[in-house]
Backbone as CSV, one residue per row, in Angstrom:
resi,resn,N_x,N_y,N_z,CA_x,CA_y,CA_z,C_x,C_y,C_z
1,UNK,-57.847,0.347,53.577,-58.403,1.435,52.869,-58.572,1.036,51.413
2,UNK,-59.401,1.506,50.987,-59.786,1.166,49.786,-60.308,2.053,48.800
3,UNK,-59.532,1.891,47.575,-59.444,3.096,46.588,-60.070,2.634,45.555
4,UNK,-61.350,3.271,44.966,-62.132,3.044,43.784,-62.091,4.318,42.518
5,UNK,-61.216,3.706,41.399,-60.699,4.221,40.306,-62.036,4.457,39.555
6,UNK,-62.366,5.198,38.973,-63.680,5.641,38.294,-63.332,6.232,37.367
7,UNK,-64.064,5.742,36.212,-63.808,6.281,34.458,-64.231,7.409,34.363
8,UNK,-63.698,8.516,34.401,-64.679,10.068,33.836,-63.866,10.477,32.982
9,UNK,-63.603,11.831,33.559,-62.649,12.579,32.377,-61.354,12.398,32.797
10,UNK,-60.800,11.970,34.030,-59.241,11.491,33.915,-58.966,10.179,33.134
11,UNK,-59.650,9.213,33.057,-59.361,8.533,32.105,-59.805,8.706,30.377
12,UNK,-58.475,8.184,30.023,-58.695,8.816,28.173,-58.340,7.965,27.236
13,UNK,-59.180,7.842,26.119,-58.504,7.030,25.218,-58.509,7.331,23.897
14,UNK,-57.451,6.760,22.910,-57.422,7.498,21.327,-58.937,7.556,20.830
15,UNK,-58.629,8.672,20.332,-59.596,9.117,19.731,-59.409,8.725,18.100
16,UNK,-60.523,9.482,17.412,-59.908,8.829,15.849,-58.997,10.059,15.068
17,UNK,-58.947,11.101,15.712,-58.053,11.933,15.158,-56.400,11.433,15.342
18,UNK,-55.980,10.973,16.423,-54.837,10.582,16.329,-54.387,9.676,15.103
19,UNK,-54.931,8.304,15.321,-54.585,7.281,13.977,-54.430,8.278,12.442
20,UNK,-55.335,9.114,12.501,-55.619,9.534,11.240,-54.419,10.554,11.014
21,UNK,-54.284,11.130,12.263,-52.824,12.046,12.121,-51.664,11.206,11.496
22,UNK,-51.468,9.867,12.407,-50.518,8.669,12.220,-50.197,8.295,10.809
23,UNK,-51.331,8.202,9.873,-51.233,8.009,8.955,-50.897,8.937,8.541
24,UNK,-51.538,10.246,8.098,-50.701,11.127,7.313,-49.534,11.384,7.533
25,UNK,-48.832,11.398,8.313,-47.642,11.518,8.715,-46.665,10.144,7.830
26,UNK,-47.284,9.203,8.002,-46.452,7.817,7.392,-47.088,7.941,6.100
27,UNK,-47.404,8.715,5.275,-47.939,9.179,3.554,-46.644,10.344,3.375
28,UNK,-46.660,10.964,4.103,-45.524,11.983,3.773,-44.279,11.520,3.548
29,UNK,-44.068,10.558,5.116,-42.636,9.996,4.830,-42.149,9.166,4.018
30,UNK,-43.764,8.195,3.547,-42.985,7.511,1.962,-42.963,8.044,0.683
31,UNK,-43.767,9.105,0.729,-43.673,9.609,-0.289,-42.718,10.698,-0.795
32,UNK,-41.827,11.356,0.275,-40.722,11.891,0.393,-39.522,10.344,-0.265
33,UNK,-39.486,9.114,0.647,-39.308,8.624,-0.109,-39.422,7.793,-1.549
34,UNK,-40.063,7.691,-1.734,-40.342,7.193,-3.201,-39.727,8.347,-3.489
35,UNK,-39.964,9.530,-3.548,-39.270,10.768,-4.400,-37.947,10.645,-4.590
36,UNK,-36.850,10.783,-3.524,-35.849,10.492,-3.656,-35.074,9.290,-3.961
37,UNK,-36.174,8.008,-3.978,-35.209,7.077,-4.962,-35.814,6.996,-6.390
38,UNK,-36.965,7.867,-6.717,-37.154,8.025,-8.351,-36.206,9.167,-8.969
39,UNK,-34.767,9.686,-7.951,-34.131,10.639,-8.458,-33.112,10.212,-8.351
40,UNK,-33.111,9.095,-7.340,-31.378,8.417,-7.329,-31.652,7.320,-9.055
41,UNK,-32.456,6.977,-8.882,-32.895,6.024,-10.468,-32.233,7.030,-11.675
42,UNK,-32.586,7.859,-11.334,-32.281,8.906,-12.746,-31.124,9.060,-12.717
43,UNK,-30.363,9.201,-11.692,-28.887,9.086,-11.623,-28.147,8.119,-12.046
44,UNK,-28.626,6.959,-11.562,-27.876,5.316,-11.843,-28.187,5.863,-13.676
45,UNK,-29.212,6.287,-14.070,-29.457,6.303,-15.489,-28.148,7.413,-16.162
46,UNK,-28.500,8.609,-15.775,-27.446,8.861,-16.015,-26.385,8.856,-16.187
47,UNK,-25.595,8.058,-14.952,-23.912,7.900,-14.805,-24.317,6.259,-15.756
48,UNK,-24.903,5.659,-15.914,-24.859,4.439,-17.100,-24.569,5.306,-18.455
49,UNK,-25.129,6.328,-18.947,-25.209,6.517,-20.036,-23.342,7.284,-20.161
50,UNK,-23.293,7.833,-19.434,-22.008,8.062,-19.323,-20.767,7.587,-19.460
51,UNK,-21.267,6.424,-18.596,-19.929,5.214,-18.552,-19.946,5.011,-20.566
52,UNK,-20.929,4.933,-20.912,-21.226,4.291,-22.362,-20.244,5.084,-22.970
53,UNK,-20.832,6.188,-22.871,-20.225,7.461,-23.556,-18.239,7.762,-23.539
54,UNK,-17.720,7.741,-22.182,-16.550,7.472,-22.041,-16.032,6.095,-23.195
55,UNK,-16.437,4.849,-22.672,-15.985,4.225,-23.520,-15.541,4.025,-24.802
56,UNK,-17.386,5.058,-25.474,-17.562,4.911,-27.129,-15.989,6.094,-27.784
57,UNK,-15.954,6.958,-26.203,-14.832,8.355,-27.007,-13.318,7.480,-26.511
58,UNK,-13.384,6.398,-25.787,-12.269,5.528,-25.648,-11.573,5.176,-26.656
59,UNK,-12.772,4.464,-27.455,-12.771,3.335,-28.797,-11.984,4.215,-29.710
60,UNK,-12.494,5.594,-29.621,-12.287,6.559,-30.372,-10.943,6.871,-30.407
61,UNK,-10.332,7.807,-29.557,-8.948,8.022,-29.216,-8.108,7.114,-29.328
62,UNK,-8.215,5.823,-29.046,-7.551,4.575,-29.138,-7.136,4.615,-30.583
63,UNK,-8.077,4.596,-31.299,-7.687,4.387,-33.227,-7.014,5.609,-33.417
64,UNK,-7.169,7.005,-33.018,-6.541,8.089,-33.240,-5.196,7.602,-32.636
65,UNK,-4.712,7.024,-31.550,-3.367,7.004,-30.935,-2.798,6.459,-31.601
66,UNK,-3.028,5.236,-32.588,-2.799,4.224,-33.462,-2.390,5.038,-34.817
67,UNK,-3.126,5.669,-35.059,-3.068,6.409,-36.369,-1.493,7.434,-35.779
68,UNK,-1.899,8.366,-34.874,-0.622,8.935,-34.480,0.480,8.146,-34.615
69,UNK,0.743,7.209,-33.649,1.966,6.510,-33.216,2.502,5.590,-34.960
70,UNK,1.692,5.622,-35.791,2.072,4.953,-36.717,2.471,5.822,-37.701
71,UNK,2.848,7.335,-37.617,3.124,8.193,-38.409,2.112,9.121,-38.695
72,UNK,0.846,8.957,-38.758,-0.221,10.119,-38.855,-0.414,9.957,-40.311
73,UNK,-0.081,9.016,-41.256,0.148,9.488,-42.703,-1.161,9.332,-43.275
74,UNK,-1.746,9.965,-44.192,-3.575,10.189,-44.571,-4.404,10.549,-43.457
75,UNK,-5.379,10.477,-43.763,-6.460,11.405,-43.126,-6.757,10.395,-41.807
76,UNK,-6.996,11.406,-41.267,-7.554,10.910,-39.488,-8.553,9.933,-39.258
77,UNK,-8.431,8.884,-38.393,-9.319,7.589,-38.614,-10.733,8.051,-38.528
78,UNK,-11.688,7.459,-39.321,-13.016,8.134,-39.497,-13.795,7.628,-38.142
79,UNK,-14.753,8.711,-37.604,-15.716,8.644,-36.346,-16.359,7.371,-36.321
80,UNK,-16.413,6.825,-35.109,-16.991,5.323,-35.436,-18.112,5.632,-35.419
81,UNK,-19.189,4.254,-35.349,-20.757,4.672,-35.212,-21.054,3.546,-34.138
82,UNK,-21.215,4.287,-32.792,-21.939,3.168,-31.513,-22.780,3.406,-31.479
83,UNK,-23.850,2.380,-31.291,-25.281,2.727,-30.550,-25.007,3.107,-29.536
84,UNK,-25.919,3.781,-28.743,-26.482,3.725,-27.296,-26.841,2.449,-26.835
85,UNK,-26.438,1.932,-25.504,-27.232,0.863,-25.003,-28.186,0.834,-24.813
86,UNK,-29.812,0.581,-24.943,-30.722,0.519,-24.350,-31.246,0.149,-22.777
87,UNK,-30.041,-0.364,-22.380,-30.181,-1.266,-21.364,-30.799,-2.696,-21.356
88,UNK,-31.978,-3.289,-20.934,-32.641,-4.578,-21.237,-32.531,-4.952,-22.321
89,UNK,-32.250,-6.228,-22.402,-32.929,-6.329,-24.236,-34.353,-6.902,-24.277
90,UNK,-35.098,-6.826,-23.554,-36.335,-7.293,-23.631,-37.124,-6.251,-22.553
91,UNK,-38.428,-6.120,-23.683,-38.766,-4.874,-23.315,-39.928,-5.171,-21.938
92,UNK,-40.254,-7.020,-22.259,-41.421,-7.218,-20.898,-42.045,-8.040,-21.433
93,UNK,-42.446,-7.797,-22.566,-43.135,-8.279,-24.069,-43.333,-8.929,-24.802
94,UNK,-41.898,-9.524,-24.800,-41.767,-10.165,-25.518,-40.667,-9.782,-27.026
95,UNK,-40.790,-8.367,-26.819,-40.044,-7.485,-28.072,-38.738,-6.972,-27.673
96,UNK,-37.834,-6.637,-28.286,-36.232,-6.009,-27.954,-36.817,-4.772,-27.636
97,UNK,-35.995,-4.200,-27.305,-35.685,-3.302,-26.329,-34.813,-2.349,-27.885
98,UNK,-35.169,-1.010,-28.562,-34.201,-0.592,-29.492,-33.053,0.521,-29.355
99,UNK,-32.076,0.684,-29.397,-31.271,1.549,-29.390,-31.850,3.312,-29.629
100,UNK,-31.495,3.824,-28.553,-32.259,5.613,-28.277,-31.517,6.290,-29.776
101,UNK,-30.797,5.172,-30.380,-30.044,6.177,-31.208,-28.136,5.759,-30.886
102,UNK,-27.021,6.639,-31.813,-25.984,6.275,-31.814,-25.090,7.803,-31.101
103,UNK,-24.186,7.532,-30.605,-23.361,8.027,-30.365,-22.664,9.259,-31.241
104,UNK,-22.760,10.840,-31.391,-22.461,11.578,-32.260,-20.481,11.924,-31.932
105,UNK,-20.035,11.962,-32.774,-18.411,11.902,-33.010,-18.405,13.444,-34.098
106,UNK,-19.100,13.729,-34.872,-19.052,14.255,-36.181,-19.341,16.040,-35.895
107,UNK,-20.326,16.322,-35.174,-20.701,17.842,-34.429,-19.077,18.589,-34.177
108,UNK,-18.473,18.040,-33.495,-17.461,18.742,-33.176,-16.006,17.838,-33.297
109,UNK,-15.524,17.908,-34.411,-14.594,16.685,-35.032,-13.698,16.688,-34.046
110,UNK,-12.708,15.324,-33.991,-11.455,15.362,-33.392,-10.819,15.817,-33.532
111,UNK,-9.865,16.422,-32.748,-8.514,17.023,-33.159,-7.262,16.712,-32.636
112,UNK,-6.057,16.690,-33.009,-4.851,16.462,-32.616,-3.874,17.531,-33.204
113,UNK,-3.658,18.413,-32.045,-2.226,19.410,-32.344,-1.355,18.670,-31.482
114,UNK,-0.080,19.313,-32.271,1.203,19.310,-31.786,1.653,20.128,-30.163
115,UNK,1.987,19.549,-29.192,2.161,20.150,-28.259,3.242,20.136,-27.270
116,UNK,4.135,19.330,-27.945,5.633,19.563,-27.540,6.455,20.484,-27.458
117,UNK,7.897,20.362,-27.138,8.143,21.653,-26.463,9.044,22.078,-28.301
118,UNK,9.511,21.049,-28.804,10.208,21.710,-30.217,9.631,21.644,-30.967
119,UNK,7.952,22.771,-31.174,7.535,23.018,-32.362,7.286,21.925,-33.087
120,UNK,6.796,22.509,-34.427,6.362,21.534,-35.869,7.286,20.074,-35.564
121,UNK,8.407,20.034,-35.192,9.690,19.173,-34.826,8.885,17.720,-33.837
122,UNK,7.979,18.641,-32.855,7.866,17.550,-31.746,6.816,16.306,-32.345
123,UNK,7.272,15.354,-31.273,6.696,14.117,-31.406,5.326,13.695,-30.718
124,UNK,5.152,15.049,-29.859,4.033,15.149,-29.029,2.929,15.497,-29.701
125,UNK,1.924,14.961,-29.321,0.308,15.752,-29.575,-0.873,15.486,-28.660
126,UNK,-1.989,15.819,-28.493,-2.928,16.514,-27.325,-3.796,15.769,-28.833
127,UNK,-4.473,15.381,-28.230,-5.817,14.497,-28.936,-7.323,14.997,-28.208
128,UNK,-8.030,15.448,-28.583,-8.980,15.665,-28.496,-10.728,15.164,-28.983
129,UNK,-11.508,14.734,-28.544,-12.805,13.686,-29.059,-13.827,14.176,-28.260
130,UNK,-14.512,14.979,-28.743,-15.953,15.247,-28.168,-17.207,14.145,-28.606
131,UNK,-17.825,13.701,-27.493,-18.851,12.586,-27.973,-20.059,13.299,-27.746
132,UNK,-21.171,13.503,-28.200,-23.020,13.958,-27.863,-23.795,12.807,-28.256
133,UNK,-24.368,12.985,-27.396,-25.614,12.280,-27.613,-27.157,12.474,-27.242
134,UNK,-28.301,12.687,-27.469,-29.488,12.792,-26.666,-30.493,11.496,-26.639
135,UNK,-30.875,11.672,-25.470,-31.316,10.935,-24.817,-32.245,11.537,-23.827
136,UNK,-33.865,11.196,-24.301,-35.478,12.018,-23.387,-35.640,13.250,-24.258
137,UNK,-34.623,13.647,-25.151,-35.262,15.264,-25.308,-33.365,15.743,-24.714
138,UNK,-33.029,15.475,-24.256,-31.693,16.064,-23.162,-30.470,15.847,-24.464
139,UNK,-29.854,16.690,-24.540,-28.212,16.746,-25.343,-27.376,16.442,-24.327
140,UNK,-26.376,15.803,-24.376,-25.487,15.593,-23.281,-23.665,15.353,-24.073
141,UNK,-23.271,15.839,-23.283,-22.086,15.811,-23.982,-20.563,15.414,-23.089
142,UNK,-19.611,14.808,-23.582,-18.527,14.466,-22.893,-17.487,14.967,-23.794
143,UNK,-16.336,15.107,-23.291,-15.060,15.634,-24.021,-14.007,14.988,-23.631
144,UNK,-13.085,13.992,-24.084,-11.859,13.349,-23.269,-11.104,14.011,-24.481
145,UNK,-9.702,13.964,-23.623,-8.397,14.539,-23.763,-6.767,13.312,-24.109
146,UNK,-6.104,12.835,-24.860,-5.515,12.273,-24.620,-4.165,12.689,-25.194
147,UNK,-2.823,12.357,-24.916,-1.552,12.830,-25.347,-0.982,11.247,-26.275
148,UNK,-0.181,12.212,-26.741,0.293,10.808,-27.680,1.465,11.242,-28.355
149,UNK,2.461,10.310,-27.948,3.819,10.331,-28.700,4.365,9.502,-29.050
150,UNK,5.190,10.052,-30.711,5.295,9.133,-32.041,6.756,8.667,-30.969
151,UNK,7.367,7.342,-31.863,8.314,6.689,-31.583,9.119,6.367,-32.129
């Protein structure tokens, strides 16, 4: 017996709407991604500028602990002045890459109270260093905390 397969309408083949579906579909999905790693980028940017920032109010507290632990005697060690990192030092160009600007210490000064348990008496104190900075247009700000006792 013998069976003869014939092309009509049971047999089918892509048409051009499919591919074209195909593609839009693979436009969406990279472009969903690209989106979300031009927002993880902004992040890595962010938590960089941060790390900076911790450090610069590090540098900071550090000379204040120094000043404490050595008696406190005259005025409180003066705000340093850090740049910002730029990141690269070369801009592509041939040219540096320049600092967004420095690190603000001065807006909201340091402070160190007494916070031990015997009053004016104690040897304890609570150090305080607010750092700002902007960066795009954006203010951003960090606050570290440190304790410190004379010896």
């Amino acid at each position: 017996m013998r069976h003869n397969l014939q092309c009509g309408s049971a047999a089918r083949g892509f048409t051009i709407i499919e591919p074209v579906l195909a593609v839009i579909v693979l436009i969406i999905a990279m472009m969903a991604t690209l989106g979300a790693l031009g927002s993880s980028f902004d992040g890595v940017q962010w938590n960089a500028q941060r790390m900076q920032a911790v450090a610069a109010a590090q540098e900071y507290l550090d000379s204040i602990r120094e000043w404490e632990q050595s008696g406190g005697s005259g005025s409180m060690p003066a705000a340093p002045v850090i740049p910002i990192d730029a990141g690269d030092t070369n801009a592509g160009n041939g040219s540096a890459v320049s600092s967004p600007g420095n690190f603000d210490f001065t807006t909201v000064p340091a402070t160190c109270t007494q916070s031990g348990a015997g009053g004016s008496n104690s040897k304890q104190y609570t150090c305080t260093v607010t750092v700002r900075w902007t960066i795009g247009g954006f203010a951003r700000q960090l606050v570290m905390q440190t304790y410190v006792t004379q010896q």
